[in-house]
The first five atom37 places (N, CA, C, CB, O) and aatype in JSON, in Angstrom:
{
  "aatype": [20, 20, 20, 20, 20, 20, 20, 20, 20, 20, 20, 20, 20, 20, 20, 20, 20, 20, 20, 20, 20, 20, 20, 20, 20, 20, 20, 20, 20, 20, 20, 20],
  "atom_mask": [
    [1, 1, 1, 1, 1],
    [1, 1, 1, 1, 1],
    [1, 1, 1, 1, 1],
    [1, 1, 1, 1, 1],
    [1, 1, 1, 1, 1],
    [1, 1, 1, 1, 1],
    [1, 1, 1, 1, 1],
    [1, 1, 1, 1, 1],
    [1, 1, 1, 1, 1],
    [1, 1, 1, 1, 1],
    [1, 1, 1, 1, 1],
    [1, 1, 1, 1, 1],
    [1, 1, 1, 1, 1],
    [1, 1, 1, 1, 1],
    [1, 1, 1, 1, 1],
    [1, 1, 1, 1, 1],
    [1, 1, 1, 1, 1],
    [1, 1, 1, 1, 1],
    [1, 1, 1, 1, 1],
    [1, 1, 1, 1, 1],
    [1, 1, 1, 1, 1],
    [1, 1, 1, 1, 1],
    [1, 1, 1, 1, 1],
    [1, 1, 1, 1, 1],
    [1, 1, 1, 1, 1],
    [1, 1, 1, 1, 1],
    [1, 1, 1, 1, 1],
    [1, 1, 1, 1, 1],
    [1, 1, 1, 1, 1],
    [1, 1, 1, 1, 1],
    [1, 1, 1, 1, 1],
    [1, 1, 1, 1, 1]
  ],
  "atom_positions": [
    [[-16.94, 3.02, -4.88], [-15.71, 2.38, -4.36], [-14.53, 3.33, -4.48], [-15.41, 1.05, -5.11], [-13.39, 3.06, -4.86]],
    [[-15.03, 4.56, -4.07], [-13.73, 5.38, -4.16], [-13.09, 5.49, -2.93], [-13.95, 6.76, -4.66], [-12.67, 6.61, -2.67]],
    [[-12.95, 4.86, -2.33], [-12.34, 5.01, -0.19], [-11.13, 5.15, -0.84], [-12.41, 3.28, 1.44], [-10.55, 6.23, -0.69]],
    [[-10.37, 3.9, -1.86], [-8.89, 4.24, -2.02], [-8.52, 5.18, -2.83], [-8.17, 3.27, -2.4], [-7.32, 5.34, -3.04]],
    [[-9.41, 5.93, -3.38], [-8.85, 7.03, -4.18], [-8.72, 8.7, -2.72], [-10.33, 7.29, -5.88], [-8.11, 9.77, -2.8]],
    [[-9.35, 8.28, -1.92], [-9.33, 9.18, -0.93], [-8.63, 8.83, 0.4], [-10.59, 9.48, -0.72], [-8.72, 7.87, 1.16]],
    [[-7.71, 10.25, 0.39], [-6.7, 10.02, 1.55], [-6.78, 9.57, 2.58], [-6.26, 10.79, 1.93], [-6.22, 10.43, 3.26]],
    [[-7.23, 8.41, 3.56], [-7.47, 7.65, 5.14], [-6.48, 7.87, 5.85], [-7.63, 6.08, 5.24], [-5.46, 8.1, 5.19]],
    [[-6.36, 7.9, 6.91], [-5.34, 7.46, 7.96], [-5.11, 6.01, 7.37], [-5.92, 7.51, 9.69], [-6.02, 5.57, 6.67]],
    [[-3.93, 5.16, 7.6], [-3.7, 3.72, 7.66], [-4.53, 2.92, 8.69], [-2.28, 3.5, 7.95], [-4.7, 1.71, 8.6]],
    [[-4.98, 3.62, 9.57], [-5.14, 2.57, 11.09], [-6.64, 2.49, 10.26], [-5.0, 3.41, 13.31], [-6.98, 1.31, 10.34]],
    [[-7.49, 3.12, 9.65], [-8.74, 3.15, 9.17], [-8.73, 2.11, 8.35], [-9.14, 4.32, 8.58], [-9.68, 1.33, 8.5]],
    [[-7.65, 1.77, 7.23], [-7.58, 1.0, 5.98], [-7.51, -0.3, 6.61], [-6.35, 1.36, 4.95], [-8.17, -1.21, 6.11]],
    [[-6.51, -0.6, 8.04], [-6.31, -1.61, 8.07], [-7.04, -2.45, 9.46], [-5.01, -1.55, 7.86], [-6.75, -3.56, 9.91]],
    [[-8.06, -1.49, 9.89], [-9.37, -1.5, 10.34], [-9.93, -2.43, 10.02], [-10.06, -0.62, 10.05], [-10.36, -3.24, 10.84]],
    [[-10.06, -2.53, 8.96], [-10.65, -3.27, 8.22], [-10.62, -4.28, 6.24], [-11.42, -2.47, 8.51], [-10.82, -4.01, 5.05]],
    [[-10.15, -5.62, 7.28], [-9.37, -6.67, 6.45], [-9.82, -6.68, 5.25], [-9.41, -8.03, 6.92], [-8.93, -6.92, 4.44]],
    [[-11.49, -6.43, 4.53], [-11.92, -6.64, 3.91], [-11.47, -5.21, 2.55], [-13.1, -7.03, 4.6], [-11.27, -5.34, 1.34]],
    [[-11.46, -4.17, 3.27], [-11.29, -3.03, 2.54], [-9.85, -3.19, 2.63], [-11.96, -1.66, 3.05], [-9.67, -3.85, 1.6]],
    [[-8.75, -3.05, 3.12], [-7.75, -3.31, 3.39], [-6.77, -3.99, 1.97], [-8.03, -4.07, 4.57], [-5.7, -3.66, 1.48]],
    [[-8.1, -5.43, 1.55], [-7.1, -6.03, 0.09], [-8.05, -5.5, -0.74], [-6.75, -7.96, -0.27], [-8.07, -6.16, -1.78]],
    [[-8.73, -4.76, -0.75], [-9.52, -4.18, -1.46], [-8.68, -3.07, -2.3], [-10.6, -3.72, -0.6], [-8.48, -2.98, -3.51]],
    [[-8.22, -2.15, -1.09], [-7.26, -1.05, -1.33], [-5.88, -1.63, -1.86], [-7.04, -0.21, 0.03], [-5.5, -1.12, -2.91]],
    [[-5.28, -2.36, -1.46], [-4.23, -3.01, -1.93], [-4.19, -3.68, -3.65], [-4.12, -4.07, -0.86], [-3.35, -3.67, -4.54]],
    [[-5.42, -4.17, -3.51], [-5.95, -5.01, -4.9], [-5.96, -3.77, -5.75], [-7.66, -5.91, -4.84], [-5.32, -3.94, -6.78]],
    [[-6.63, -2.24, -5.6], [-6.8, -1.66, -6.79], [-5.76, -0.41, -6.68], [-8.36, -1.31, -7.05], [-6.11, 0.68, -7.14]],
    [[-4.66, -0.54, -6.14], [-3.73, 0.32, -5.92], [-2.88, 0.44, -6.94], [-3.13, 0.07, -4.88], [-2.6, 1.59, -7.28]],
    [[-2.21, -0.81, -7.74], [-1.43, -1.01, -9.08], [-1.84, -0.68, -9.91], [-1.12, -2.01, -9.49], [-1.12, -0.32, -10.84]],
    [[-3.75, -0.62, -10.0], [-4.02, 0.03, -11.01], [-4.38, 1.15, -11.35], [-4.52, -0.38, -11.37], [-4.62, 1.52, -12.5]],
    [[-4.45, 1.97, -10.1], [-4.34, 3.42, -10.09], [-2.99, 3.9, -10.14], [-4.96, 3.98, -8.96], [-2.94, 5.07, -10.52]],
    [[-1.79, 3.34, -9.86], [-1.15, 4.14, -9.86], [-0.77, 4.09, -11.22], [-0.36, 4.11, -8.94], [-0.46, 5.1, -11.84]],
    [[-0.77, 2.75, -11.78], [-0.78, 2.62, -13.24], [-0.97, 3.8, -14.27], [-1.76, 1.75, -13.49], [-0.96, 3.57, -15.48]]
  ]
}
């Protein structure tokens, strides 16, 4: 599950809804 640790275009992330709160969901805790 590393997609959000690796740089995407946006239109890719939000491609797709499922990965999308996926990336969103573990974003606070990386940047953490």
């Amino acid at each position: 599950m590393d997609l959000a640790l690796r740089p995407q275009p946006l239109s890719l992330k939000f491609s797709q809804p499922g990965q999308l709160v996926l990336y969103l969901d573990l974003r606070p805790e990386l940047m953490a």
